[in-house]
C-alpha positions in Angstrom: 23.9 -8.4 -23.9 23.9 -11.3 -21.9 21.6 -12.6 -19.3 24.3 -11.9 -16.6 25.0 -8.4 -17.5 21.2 -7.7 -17.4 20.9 -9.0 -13.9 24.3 -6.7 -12.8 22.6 -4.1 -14.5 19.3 -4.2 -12.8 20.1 -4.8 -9.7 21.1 -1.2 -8.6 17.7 0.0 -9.3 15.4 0.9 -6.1 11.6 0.5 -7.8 9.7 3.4 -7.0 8.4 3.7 -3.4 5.6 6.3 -4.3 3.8 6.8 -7.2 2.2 10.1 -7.1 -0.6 8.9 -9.4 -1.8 6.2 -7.6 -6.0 6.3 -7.3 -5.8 4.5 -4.4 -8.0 1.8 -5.3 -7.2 -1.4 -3.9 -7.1 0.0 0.5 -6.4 -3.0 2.8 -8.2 -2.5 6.2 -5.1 -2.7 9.1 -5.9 -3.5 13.0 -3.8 -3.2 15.9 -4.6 -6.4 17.6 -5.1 -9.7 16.1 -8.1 -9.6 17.9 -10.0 -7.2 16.4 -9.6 -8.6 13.0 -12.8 -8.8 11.5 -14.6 -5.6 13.9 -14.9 -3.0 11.2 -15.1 -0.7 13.6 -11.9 -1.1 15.2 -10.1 -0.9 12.1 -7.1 1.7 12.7 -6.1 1.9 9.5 -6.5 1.4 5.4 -2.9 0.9 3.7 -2.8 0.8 -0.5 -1.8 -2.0 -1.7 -0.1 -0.2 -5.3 1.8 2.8 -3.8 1.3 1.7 0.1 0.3 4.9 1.4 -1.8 4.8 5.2 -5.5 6.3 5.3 -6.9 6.6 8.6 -10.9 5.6 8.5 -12.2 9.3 8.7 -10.2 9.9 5.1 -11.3 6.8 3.6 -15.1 7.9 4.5 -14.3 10.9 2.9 -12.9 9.6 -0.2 -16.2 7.2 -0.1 -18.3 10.1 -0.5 
């Protein structure tokens, strides 16, 4: 198979958007001003940077735990 064909041939393919088996390790803090970056405490979010899922601080304290 040619180089060509395998480019046609992959290029249909959506990667996965959610991988149900993710651990969740790798959680990017998320602010909603530029502002606040840096204030830990006025972080609004946690996103995953392997399946992308959103954590809200209260879950990610409880998955600290």
């Amino acid at each position: 198979m040619s180089i060509l064909a395998r480019l046609k041939k992959n290029r249909g393919e959506a990667p996965p958007t959610n991988t149900p088996d993710c651990a969740h390790w790798e959680l990017g803090p998320r602010w909603a001003n530029a502002a606040d970056i840096g204030n830990r405490s006025l972080i609004t979010s946690y996103s995953c940077s392997t399946c992308g899922r959103s954590f809200t601080p209260a879950e990610v304290a409880q998955r600290a735990n």
